[in-house]
C-alpha positions as CSV (number, residue, x, y, z in Angstrom):
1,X,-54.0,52.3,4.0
2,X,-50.4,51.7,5.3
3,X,-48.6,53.6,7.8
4,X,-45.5,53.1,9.8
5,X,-45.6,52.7,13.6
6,X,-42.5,53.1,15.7
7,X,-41.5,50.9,18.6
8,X,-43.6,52.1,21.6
9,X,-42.8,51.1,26.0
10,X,-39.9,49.0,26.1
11,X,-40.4,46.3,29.0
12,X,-37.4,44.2,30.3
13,X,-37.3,40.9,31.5
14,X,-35.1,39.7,33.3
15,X,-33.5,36.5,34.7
16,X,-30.7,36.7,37.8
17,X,-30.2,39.8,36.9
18,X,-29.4,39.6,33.5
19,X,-32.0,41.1,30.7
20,X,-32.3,38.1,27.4
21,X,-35.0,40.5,25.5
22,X,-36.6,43.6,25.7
23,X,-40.2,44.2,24.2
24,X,-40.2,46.5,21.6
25,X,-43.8,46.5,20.9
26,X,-47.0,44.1,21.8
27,X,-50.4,44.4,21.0
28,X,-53.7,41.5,20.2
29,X,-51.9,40.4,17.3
30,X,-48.1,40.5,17.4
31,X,-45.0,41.3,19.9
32,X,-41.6,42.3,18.8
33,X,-38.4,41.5,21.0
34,X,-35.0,42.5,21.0
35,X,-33.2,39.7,21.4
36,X,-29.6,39.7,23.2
37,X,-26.6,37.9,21.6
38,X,-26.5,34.2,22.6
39,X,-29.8,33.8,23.2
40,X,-31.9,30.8,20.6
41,X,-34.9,32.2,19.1
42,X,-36.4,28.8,19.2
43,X,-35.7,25.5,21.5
44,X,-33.8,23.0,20.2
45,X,-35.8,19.4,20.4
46,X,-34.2,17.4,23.5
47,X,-32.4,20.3,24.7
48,X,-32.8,22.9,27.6
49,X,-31.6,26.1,26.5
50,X,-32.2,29.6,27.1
51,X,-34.6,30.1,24.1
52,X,-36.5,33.9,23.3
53,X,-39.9,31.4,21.8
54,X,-40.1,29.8,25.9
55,X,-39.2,32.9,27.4
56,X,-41.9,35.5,25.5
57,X,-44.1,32.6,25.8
58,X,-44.1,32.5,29.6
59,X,-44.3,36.0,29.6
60,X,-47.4,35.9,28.0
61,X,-49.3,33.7,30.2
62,X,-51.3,36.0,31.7
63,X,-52.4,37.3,28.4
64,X,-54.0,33.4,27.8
65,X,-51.5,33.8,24.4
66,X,-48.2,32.3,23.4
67,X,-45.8,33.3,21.4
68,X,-45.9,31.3,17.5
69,X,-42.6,31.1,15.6
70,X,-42.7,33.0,12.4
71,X,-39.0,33.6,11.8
72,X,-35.9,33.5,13.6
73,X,-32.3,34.9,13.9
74,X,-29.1,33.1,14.7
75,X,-28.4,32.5,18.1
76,X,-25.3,35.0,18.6
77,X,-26.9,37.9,16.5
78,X,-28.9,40.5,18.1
79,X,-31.9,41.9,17.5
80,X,-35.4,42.3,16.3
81,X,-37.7,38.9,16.0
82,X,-41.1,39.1,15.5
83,X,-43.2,36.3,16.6
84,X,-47.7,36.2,16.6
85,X,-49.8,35.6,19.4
86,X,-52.6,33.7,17.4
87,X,-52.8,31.6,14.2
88,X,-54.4,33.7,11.9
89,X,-52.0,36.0,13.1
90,X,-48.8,33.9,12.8
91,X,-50.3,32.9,9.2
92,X,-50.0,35.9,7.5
93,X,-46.8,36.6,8.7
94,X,-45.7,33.2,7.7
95,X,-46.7,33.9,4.4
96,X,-45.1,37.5,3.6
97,X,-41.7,36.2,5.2
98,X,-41.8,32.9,2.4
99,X,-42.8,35.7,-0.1
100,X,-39.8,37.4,1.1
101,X,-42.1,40.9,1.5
102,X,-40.8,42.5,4.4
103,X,-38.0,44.8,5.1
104,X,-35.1,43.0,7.3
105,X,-31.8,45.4,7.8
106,X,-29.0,44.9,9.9
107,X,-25.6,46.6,10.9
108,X,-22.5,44.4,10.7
109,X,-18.9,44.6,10.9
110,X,-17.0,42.9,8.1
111,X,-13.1,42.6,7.6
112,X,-11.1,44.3,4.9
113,X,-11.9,47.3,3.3
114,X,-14.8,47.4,0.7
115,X,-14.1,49.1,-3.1
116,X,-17.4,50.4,-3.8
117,X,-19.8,51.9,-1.5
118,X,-22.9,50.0,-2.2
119,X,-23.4,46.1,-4.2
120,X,-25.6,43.0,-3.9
121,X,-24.0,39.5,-3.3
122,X,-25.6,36.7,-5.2
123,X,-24.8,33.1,-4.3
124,X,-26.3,29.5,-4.5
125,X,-26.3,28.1,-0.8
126,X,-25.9,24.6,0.3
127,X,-26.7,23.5,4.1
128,X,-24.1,20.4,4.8
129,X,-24.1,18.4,7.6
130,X,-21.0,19.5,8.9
131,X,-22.3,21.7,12.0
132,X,-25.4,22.6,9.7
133,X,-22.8,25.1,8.2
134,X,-24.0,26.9,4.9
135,X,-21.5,26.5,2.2
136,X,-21.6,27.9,-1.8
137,X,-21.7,26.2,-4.8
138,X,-21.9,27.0,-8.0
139,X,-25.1,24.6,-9.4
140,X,-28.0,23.7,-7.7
141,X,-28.3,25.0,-4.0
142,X,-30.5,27.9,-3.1
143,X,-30.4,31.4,-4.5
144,X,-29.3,33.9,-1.8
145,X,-29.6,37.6,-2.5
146,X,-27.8,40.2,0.3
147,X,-27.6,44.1,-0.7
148,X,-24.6,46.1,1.6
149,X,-23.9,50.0,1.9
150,X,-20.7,51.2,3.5
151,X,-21.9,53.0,6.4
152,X,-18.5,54.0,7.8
153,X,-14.5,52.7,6.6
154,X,-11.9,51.5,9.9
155,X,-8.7,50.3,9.4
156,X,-8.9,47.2,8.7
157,X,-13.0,47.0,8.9
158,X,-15.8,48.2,7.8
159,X,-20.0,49.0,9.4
160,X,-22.3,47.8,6.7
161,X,-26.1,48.6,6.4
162,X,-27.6,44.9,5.0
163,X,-30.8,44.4,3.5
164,X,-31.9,40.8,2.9
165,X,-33.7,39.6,-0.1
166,X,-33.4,36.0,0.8
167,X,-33.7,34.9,4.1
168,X,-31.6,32.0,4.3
169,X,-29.8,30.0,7.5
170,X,-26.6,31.8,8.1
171,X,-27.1,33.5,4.7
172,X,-25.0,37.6,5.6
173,X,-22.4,35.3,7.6
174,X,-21.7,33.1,4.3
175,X,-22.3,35.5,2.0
176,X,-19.9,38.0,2.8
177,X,-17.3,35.3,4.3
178,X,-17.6,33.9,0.3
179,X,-16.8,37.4,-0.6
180,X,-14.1,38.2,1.1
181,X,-15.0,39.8,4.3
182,X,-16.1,37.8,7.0
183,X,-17.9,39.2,10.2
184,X,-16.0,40.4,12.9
185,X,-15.9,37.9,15.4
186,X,-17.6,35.2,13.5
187,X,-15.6,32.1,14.8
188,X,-18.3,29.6,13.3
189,X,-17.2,30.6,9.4
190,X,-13.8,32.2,9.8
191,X,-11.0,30.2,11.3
192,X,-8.6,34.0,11.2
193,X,-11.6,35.0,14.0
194,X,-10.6,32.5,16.5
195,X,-8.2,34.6,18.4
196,X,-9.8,38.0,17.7
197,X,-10.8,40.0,20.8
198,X,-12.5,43.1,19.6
199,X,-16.0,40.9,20.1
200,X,-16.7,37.7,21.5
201,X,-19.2,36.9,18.4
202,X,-20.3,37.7,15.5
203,X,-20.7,41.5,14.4
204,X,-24.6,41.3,13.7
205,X,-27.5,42.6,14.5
206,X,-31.3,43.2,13.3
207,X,-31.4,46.3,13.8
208,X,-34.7,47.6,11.3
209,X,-37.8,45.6,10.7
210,X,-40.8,46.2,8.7
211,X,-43.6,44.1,7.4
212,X,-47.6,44.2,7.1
213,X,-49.4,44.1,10.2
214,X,-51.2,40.7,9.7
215,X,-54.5,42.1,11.0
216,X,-54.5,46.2,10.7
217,X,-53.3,45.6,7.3
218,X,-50.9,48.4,7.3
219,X,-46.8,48.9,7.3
220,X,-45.6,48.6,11.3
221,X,-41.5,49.8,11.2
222,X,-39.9,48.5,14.0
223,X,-36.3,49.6,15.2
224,X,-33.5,47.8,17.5
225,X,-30.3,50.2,19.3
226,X,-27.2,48.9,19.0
227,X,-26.2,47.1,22.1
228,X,-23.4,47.4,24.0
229,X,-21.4,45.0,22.7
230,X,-21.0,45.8,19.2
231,X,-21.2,49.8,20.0
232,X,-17.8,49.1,22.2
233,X,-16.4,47.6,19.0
234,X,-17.1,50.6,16.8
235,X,-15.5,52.8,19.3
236,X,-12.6,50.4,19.3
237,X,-12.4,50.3,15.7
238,X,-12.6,54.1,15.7
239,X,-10.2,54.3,18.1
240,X,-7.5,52.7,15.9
241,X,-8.3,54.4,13.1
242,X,-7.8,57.3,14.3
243,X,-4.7,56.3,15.6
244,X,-3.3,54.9,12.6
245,X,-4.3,58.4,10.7
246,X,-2.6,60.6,13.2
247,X,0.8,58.7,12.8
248,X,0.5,58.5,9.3
């Protein structure tokens, strides 16, 4: 039997003020977060940083759970992460993310205009040691697959609809930097974003999710809204756009 559950109570927590996740659904098995821009999804080994894993972990205690790493996002993309609150649990997840089973869509903002209004990039990746940067090459590396669909045209940008095949380190950054169009704001992979203003990182976020519930055995659909940050760029982009038209 498989059905689709939407995100149910949203629950904030928050830190000085300042909200790092929001709780987009919890029960025995599993919780989903929203995960703000700039915050890890993971610690790194012999560093203290803010990291989602610690955080959802602690908030937890009182369940007698933690929160097990199934897979993660970069640390300046938004979004939905899904992490298990048991082994068995964290297992099956584990194993339909290597299998490359569930449904993992984002939104992004890419530079230049795009020809057709739907394609699939397909590139061999390389992780070097340079900054553990991805990098393409044409023999050997890993395959990464990345479908795109023009949601909307700007001048000079465009809002993409991404659906991962692959789930690779970096792999939608590369990909479409490789291509042509690198991420709004993506300083990391595009030296031309270093002085850009309209966003103070990269233009991506998780915004659908959808996988087997490891337990219930049936399709959970999970949704994150756009935050703040990258809504205020649409406008802006809009905004232009709109401007340019008018004069034209």
């Amino acid at each position: 039997m498989s059905q689709e559950k939407k995100a149910g109570a949203r629950v904030r927590s928050k830190n000085s003020s300042r909200s790092y996740f929001t709780i987009i659904h919890q029960d025995a098995d599993i919780i989903v977060a929203d995960k703000r821009a700039g915050v890890l999804t993971v610690p790194i080994p012999g560093k203290q940083s803010r990291n989602l894993q610690d955080m959802l972990s602690k908030f937890l205690l009182k369940q007698k759970r933690e929160a097990l790493i199934v897979h993660r996002i970069d640390r300046y993309t938004s979004g939905l992460v899904v992490f298990a609150k048991h082994r068995r649990a964290r297992e099956k997840l584990v194993a339909q993310f290597r299998a490359h089973t569930p449904e993992r869509i984002y939104l992004a903002l890419a530079r230049g205009n795009f020809k057709d209004d739907s394609g699939t990039l397909r590139h061999n990746l390389e992780l070097t040691r340079d900054g553990f940067r991805q990098r393409v090459v044409k023999e050997e590396g890993t395959p990464a697959v990345t479908h795109y669909k023009v949601l909307e045209r700007f001048k000079g940008a465009t809002l993409l609809e991404v659906q991962l095949d692959t789930g690779l380190k970096n792999q939608i950054r590369v990909q479409f930097g490789a291509a042509g169009h690198p991420l709004v704001g993506d300083r990391h992979y595009s030296a031309s974003e270093a002085g850009a203003k309209l966003l103070d990182r990269q233009a991506l976020h998780a915004w659908k999710l959808s996988f087997i519930h490891p337990v219930k055995n049936e399709r959970v659909t999970f949704e994150a809204p756009i935050p703040n940050d990258f809504g205020y760029a649409i406008k802006k982009l809009k905004r232009a756009t709109k401007s340019s038209t008018d004069k034209s």
